[in-house]
PDB file of N, CA, C and O in Angstrom:
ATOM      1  N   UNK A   1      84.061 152.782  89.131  1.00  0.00           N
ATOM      2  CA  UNK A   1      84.683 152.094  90.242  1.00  0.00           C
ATOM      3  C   UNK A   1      85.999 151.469  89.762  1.00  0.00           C
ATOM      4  O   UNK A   1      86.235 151.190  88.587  1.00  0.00           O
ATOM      5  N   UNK A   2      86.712 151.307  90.645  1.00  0.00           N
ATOM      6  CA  UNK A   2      88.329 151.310  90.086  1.00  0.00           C
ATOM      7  C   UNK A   2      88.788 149.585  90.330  1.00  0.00           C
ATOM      8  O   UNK A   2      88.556 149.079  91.427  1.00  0.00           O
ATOM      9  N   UNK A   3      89.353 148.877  89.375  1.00  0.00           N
ATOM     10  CA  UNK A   3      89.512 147.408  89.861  1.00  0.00           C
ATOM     11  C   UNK A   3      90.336 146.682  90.739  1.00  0.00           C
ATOM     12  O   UNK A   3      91.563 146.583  90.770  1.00  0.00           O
ATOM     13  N   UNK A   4      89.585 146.259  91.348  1.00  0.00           N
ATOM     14  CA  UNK A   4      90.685 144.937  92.302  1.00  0.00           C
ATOM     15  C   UNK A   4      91.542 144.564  91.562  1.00  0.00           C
ATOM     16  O   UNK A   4      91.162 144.271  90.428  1.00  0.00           O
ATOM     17  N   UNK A   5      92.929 144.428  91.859  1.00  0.00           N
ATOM     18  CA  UNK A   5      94.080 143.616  91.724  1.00  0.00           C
ATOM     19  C   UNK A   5      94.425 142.508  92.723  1.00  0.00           C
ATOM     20  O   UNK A   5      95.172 142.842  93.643  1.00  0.00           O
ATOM     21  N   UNK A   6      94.029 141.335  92.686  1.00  0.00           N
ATOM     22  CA  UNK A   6      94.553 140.245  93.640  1.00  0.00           C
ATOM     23  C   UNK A   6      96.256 140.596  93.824  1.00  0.00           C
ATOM     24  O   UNK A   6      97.035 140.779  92.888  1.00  0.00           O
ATOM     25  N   UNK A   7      96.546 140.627  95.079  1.00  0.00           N
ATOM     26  CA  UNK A   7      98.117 140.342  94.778  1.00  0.00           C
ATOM     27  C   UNK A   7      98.681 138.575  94.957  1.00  0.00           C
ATOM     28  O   UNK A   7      99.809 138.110  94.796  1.00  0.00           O
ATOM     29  N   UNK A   8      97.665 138.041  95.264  1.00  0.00           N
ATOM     30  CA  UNK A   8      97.930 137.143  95.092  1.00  0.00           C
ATOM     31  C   UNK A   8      98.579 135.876  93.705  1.00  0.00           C
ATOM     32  O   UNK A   8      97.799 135.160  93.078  1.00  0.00           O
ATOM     33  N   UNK A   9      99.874 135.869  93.521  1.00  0.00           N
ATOM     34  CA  UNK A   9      99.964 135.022  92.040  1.00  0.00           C
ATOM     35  C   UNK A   9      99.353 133.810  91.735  1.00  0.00           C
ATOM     36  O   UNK A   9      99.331 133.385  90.580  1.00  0.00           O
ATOM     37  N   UNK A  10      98.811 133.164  92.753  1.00  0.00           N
ATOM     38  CA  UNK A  10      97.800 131.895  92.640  1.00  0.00           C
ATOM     39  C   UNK A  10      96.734 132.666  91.674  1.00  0.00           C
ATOM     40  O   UNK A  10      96.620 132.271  90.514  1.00  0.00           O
ATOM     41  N   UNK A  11      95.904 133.834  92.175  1.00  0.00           N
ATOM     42  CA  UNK A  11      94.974 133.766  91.913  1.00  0.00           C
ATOM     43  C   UNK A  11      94.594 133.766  90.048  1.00  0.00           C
ATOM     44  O   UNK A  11      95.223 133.993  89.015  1.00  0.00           O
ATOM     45  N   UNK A  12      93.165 133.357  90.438  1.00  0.00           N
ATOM     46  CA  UNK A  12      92.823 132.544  89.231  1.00  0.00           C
ATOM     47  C   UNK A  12      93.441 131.237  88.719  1.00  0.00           C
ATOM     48  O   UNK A  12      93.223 130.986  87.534  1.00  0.00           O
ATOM     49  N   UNK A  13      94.200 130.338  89.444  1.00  0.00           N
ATOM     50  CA  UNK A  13      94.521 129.382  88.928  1.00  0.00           C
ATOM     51  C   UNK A  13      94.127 128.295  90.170  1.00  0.00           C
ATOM     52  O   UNK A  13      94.351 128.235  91.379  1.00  0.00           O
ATOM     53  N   UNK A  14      93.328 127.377  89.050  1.00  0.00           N
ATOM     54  CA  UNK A  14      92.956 126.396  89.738  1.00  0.00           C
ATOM     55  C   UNK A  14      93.758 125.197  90.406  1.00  0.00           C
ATOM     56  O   UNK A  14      94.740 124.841  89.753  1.00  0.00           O
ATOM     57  N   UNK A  15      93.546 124.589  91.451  1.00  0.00           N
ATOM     58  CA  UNK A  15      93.776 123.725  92.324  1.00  0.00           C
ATOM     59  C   UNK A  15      94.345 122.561  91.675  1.00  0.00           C
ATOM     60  O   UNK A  15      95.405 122.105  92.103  1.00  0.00           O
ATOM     61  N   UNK A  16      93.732 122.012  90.651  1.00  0.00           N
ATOM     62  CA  UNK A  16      93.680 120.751  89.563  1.00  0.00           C
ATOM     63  C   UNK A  16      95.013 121.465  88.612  1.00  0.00           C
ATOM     64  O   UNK A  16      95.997 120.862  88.183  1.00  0.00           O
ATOM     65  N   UNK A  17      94.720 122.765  88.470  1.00  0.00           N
ATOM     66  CA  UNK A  17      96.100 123.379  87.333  1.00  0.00           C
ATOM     67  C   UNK A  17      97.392 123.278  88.319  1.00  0.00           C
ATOM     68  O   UNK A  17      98.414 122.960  87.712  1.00  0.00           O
ATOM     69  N   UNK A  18      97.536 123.465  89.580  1.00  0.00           N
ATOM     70  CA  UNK A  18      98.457 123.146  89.961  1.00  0.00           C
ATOM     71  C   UNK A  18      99.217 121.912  90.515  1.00  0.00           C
ATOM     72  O   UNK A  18     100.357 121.697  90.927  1.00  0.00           O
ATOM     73  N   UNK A  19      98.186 121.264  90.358  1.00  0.00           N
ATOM     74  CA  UNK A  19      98.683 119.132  90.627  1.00  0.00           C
ATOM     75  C   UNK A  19      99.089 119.167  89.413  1.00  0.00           C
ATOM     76  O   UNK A  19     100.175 118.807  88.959  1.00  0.00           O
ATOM     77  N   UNK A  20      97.720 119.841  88.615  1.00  0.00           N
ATOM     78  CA  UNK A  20      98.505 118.919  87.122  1.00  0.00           C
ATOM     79  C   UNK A  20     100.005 119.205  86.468  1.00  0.00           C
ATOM     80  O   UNK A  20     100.825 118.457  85.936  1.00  0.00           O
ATOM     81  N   UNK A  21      99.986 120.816  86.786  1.00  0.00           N
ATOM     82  CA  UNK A  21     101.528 121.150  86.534  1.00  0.00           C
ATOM     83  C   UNK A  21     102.657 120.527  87.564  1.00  0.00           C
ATOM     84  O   UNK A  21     103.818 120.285  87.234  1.00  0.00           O
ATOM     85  N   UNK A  22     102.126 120.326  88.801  1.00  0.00           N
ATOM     86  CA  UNK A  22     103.628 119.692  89.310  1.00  0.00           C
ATOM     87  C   UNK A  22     103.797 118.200  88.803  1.00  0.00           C
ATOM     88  O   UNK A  22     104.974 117.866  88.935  1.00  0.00           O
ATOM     89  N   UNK A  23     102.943 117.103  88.221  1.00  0.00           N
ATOM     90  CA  UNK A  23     103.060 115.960  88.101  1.00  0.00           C
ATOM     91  C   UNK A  23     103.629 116.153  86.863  1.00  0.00           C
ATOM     92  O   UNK A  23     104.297 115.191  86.486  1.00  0.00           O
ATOM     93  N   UNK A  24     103.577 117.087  86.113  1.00  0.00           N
ATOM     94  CA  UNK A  24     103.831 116.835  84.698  1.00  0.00           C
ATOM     95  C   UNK A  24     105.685 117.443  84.610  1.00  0.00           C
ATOM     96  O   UNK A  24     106.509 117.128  83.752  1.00  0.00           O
ATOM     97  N   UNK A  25     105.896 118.419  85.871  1.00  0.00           N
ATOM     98  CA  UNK A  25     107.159 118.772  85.968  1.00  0.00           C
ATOM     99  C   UNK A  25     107.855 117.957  86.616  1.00  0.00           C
ATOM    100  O   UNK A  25     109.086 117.963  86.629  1.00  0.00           O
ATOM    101  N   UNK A  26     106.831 116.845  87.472  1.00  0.00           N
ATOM    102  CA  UNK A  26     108.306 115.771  88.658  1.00  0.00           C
ATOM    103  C   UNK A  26     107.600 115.052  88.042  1.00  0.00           C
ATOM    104  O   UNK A  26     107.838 115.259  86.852  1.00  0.00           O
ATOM    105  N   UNK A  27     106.693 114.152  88.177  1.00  0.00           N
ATOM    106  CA  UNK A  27     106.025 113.296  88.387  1.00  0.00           C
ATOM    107  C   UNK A  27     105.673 113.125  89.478  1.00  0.00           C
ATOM    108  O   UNK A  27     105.763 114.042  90.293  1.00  0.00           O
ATOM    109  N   UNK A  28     105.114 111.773  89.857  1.00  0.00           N
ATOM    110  CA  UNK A  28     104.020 111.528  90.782  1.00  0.00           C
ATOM    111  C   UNK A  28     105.498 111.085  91.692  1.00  0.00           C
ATOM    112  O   UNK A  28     105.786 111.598  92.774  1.00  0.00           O
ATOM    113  N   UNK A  29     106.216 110.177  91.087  1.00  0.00           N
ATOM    114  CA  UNK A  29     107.375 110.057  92.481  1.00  0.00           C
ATOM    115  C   UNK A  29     108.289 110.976  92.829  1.00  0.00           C
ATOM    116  O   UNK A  29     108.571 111.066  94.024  1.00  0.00           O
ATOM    117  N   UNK A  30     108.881 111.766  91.954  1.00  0.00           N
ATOM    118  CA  UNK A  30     109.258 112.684  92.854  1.00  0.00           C
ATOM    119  C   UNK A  30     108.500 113.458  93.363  1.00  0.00           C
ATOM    120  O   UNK A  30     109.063 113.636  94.443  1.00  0.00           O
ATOM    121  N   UNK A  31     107.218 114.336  93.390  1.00  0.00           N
ATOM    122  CA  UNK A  31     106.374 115.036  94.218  1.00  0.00           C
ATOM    123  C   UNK A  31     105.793 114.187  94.840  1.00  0.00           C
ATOM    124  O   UNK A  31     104.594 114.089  94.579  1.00  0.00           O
ATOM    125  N   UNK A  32     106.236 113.458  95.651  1.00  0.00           N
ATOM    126  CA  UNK A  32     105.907 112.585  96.719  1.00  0.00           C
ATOM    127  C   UNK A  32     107.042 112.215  97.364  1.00  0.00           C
ATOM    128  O   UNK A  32     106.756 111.295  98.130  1.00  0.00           O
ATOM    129  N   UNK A  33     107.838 112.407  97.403  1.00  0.00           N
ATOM    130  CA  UNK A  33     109.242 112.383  97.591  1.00  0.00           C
ATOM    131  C   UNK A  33     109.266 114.308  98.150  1.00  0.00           C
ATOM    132  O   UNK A  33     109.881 114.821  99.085  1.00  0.00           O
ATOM    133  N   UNK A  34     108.802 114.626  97.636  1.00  0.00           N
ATOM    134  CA  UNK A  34     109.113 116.158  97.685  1.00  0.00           C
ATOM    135  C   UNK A  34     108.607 116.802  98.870  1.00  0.00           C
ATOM    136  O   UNK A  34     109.279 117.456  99.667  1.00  0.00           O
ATOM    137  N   UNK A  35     106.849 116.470  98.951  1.00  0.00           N
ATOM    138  CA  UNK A  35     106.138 116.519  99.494  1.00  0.00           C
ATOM    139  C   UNK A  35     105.467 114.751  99.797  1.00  0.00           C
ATOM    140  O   UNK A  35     105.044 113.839  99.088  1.00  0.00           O
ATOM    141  N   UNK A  36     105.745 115.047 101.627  1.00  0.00           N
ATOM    142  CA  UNK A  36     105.440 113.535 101.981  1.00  0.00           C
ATOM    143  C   UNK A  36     103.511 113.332 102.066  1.00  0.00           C
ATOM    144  O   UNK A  36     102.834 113.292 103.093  1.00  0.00           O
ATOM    145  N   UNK A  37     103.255 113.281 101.301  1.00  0.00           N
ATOM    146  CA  UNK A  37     101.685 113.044 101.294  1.00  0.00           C
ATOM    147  C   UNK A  37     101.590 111.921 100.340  1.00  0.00           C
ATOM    148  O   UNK A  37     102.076 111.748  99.223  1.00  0.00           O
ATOM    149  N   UNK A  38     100.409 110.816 101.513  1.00  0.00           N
ATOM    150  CA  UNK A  38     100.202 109.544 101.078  1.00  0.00           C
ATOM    151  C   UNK A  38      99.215 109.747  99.609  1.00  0.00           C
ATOM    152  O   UNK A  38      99.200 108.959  98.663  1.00  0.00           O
ATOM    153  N   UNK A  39      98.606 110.726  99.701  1.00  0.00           N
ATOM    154  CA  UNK A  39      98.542 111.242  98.250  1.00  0.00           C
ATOM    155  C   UNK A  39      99.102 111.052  96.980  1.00  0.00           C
ATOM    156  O   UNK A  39      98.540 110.514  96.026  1.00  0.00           O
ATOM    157  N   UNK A  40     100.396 111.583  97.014  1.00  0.00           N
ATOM    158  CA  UNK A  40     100.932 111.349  96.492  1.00  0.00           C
ATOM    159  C   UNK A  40     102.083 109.967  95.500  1.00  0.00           C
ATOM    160  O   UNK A  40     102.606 109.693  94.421  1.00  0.00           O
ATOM    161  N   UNK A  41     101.852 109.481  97.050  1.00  0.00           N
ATOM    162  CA  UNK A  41     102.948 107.790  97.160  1.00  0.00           C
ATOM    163  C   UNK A  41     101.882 106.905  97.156  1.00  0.00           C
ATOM    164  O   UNK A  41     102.391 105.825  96.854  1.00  0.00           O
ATOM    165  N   UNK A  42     100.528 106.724  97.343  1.00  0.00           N
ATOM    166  CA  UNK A  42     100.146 105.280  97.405  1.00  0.00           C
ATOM    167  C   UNK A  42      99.116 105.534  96.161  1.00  0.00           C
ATOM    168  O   UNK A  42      98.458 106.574  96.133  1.00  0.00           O
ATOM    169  N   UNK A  43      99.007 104.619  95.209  1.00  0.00           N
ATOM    170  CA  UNK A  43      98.341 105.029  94.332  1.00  0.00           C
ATOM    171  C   UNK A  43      97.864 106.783  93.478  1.00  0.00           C
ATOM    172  O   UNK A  43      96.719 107.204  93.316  1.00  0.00           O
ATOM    173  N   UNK A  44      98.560 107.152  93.265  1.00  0.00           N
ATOM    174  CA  UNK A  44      98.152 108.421  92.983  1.00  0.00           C
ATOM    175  C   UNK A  44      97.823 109.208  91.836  1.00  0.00           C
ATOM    176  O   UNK A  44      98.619 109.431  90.924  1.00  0.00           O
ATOM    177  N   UNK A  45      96.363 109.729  91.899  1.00  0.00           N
ATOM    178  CA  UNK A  45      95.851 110.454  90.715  1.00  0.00           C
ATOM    179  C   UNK A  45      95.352 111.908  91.447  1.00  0.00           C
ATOM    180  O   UNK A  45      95.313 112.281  92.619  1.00  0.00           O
ATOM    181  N   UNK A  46      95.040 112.452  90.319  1.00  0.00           N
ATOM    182  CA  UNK A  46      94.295 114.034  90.570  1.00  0.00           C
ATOM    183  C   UNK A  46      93.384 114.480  91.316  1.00  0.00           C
ATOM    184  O   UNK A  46      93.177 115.490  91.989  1.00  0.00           O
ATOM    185  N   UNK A  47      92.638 113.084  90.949  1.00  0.00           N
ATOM    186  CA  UNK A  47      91.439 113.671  91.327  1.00  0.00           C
ATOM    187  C   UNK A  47      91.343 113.010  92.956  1.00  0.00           C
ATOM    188  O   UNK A  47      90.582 113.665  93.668  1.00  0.00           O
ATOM    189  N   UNK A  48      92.043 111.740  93.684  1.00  0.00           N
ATOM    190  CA  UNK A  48      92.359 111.333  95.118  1.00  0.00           C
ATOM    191  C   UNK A  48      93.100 112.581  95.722  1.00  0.00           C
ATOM    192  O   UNK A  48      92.824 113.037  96.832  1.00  0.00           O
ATOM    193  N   UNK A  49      94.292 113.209  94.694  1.00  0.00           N
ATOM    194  CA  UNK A  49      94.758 114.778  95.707  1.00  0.00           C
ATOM    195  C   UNK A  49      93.998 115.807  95.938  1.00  0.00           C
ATOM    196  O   UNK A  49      93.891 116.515  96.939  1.00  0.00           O
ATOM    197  N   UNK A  50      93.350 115.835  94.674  1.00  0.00           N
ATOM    198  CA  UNK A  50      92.308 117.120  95.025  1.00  0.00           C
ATOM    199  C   UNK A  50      91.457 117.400  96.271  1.00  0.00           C
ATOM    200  O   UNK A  50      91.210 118.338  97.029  1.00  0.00           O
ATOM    201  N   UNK A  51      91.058 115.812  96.058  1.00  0.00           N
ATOM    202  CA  UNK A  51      90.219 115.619  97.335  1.00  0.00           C
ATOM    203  C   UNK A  51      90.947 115.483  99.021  1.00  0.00           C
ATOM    204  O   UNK A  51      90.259 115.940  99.933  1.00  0.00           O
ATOM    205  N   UNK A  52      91.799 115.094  99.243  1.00  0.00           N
ATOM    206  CA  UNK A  52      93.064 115.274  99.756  1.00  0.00           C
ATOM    207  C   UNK A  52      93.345 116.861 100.799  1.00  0.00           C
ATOM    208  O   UNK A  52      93.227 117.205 101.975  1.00  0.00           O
ATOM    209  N   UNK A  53      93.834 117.544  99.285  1.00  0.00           N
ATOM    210  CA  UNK A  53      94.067 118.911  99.445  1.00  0.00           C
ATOM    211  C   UNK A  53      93.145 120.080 100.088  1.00  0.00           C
ATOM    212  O   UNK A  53      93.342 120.879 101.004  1.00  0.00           O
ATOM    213  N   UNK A  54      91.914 119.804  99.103  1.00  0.00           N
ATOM    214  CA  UNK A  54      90.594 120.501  99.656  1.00  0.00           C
ATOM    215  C   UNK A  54      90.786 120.226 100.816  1.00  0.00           C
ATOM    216  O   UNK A  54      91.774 120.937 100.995  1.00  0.00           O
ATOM    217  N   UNK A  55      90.588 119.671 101.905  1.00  0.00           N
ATOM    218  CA  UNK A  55      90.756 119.460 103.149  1.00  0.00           C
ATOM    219  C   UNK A  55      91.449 119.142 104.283  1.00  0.00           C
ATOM    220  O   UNK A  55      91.008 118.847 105.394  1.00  0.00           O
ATOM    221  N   UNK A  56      92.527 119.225 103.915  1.00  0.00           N
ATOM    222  CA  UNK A  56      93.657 119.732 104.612  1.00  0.00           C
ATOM    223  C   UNK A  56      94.656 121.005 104.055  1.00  0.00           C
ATOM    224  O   UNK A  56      95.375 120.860 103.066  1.00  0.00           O
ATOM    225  N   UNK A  57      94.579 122.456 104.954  1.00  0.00           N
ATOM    226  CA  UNK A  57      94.819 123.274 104.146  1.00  0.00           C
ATOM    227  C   UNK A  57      96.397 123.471 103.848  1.00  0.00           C
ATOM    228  O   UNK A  57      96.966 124.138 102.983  1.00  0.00           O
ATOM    229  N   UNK A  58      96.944 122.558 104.994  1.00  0.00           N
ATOM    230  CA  UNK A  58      98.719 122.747 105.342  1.00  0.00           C
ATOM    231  C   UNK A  58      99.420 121.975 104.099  1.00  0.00           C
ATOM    232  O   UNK A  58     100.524 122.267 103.639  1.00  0.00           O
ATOM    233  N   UNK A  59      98.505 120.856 103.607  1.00  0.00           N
ATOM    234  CA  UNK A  59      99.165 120.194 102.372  1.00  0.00           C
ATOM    235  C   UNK A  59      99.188 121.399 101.343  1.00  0.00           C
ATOM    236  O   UNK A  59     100.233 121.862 100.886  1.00  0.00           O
ATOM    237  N   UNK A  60      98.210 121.748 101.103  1.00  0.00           N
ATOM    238  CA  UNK A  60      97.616 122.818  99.961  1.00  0.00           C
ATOM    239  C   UNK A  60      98.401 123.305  99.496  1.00  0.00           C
ATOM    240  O   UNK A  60      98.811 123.333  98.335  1.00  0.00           O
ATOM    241  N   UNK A  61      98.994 124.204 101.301  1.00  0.00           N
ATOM    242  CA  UNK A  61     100.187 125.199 101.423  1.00  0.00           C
ATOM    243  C   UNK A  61     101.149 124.580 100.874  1.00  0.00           C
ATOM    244  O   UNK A  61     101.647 125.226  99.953  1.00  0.00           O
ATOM    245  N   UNK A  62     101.735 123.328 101.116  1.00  0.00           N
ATOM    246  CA  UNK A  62     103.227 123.052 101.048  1.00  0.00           C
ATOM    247  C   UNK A  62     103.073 122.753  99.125  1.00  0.00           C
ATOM    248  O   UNK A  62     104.042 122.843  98.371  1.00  0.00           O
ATOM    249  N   UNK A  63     101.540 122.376  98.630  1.00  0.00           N
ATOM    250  CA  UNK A  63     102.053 122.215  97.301  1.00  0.00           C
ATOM    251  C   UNK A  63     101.945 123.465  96.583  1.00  0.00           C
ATOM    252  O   UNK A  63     102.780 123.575  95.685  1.00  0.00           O
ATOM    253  N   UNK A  64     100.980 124.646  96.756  1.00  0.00           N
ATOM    254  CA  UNK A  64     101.000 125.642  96.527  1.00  0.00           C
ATOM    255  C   UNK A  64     102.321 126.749  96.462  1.00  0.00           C
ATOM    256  O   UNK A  64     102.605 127.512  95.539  1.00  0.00           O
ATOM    257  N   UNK A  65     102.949 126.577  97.642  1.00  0.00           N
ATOM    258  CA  UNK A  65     104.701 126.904  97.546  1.00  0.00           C
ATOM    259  C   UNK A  65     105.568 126.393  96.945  1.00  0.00           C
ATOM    260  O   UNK A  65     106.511 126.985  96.420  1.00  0.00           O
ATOM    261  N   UNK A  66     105.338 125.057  96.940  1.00  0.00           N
ATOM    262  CA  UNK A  66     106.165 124.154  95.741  1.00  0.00           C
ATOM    263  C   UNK A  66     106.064 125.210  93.978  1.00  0.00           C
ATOM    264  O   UNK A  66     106.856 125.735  93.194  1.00  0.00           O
ATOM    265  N   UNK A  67     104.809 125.054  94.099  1.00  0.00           N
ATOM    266  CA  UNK A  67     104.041 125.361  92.304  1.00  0.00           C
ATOM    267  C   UNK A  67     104.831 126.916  92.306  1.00  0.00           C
ATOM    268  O   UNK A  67     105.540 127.159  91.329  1.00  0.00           O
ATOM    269  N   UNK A  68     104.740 127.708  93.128  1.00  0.00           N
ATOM    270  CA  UNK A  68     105.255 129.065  93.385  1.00  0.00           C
ATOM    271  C   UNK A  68     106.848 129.323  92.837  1.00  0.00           C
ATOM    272  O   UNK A  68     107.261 130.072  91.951  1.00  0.00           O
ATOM    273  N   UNK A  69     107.597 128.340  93.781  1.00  0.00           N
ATOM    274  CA  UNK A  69     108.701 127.890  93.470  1.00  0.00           C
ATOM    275  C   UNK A  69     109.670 127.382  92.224  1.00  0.00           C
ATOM    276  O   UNK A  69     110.867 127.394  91.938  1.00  0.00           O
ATOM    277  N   UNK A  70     108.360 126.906  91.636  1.00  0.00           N
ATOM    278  CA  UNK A  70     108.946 126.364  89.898  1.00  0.00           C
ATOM    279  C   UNK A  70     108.612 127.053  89.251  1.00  0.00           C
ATOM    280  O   UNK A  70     109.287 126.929  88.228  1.00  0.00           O
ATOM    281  N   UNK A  71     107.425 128.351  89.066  1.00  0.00           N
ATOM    282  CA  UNK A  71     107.004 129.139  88.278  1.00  0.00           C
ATOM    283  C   UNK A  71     107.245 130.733  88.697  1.00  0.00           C
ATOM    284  O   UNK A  71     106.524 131.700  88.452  1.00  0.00           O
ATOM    285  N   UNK A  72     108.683 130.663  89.514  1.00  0.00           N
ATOM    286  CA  UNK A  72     109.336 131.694  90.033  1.00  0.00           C
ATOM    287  C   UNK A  72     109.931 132.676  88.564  1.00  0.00           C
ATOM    288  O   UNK A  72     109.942 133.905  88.502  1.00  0.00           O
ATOM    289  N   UNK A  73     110.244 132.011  87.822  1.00  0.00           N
ATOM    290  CA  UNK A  73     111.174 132.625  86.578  1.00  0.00           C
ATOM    291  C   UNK A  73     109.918 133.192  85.206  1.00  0.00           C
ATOM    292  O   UNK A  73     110.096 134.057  84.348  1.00  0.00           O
ATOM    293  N   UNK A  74     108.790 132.394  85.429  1.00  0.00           N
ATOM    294  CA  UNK A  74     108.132 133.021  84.509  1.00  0.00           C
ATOM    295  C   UNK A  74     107.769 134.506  84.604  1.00  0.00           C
ATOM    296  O   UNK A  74     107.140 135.047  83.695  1.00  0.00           O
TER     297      UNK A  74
END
């Protein structure tokens, strides 16, 4: 049987790998600044976005395109 190729470039990378890479490329104020999520601006850690994100899927999107966006050149 012949293998799946996701075309997706997310795939296999986790949810937590991509907060953690944008905080570590802006930080927490500019990706909150970037993306307006109280997430981000009022107290903000990983594990309050995660939870956040999981459930609302439009944030997800906008940080998921962000992460897309900076890891365009690799």
């Amino acid at each position: 049987m012949a293998e799946q190729h996701s075309n997706d470039p997310l795939h296999g990378i986790t949810l937590e790998t991509i907060v953690t890479s944008l905080v570590d490329y802006y930080d927490w104020d500019e990706l909150g600044q970037l993306i307006k999520i109280n997430c981000f601006n009022s107290n903000p850690s990983v594990k309050s976005s995660l939870k956040f994100l999981r459930r609302n899927p439009w944030a997800r999107k906008q940080v998921e395109d962000l992460y897309r966006a900076i890891n365009k050149s690799d």
